[in-house]
N, C-alpha and C positions, 0 to 999 in steps of 0.2 A: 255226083260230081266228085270227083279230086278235091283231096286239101287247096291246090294251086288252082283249081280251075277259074277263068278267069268268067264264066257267067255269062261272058255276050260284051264283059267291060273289056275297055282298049287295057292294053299290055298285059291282061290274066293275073291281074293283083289282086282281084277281090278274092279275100279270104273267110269262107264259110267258116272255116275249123281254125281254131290257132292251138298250137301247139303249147304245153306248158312252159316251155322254155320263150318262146314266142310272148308269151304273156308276161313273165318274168321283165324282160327287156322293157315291156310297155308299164310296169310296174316302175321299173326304178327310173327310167326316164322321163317319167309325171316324179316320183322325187325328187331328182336332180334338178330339174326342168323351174318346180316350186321353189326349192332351194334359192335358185339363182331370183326368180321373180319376185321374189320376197326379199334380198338381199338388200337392197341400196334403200326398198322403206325401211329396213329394219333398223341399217346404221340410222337414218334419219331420225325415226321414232325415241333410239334408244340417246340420240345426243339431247332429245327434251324428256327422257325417262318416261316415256310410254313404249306399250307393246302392241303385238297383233291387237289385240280385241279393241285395242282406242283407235288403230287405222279402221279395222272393221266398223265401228259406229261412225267413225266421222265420213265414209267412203256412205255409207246408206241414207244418213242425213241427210249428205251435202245432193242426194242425189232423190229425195223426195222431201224438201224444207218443208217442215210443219206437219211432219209424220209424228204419227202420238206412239210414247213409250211402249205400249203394249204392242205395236205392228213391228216396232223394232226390236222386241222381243221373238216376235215369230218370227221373224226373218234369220234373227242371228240363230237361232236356237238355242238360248242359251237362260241361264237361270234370269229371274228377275234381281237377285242379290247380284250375280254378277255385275251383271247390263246399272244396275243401283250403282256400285263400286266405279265402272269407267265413266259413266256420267257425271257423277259428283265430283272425279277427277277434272275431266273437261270443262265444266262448267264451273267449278271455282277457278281453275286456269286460263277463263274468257274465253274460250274454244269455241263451248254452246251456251245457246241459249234456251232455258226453256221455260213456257209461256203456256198461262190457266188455258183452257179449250174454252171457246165463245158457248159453243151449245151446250156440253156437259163443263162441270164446273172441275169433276175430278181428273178429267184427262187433263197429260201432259203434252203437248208438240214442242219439237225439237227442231231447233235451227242453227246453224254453223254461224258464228260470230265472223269478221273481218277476220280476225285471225286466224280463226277454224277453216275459213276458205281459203286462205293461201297458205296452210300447211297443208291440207287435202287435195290442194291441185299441186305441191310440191311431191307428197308422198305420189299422186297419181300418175303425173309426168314422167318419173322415173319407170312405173311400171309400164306405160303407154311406150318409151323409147325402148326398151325391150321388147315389147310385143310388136311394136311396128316392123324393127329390125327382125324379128322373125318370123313374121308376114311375109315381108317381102322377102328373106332367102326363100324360101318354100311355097309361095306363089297361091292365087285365088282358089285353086280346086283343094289343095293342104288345108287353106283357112276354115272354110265353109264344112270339110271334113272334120276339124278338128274340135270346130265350134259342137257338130252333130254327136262325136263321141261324147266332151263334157255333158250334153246337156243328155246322150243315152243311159249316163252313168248316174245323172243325179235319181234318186228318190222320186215316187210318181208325185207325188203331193210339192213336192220342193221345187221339181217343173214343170207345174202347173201356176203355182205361186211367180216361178222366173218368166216362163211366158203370160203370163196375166201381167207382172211390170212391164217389160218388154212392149207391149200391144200398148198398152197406158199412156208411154212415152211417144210415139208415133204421133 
């Protein structure tokens, strides 16, 4: 087949082969693209002088309450001083809360205070009215493609992990 050939798909768009200049454009248009989607939590975050990694906790939180420290570590990937450093923030600033584990005495689980919940659905709102508005220019077949690339791109272990929460929530 052709670079363009289109496979048997309607309009001959499927693209076997991309070009490096092709690739290029999808490169910086996932930058710009982030740029923008990350803009309006950023001003948000930064008017209470937090940054990405406190939206990242409170967005994983709020979205399995009573997840223990260590899952929230492998999820975020990130150090345990780190994830130590924005917790200690949130939680002295009534954001979370966190609470002995009933079975084990040394786990931590984490939950999003009143407060934590209505900055996490303020930061999320924002990126939701983005994403909806760009849904709908580009329509259900864009969506469903676009969601397949992210999840082509991540790490096998990482979506394995995304589809294991994914199926959970169901």
């Amino acid at each position: 087949m052709t670079e363009h050939s289109g496979g048997g798909r309607a309009g001959g768009e499927s693209l076997l082969f991309l070009t490096d200049e092709q690739l290029r454009k999808g490169i910086e248009a996932m930058f710009f693209a982030y740029r923008g989607f990350t803009a309006d939590p950023d001003r948000i975050l930064d008017e209470q002088g937090y940054g990405r990694a406190h939206h990242r906790a409170l967005h994983f939180i709020n979205r399995a309450p009573g997840n223990t420290v260590n899952n929230l570590l492998s999820i975020l990937g990130v150090t345990k001083q780190s994830l130590n450093r924005v917790l200690r923030t949130l939680i002295a600033d009534g954001l979370v809360e966190s609470r002995v584990g009933t079975q084990d005495k040394r786990e931590r689980h984490l939950y999003l205070t009143e407060i934590g919940v209505a900055l996490e659905h303020q930061l999320s709102d924002a990126q939701r009215v983005r994403m909806r508005a760009a849904y709908r220019t580009v329509g259900p077949q864009a969506v469903s493609g676009f969601r397949q690339v992210l999840e082509a791109m991540m790490d096998p272990e990482l979506r394995r992990k995304f589809n294991a929460a994914r199926e959970s929530r169901k």
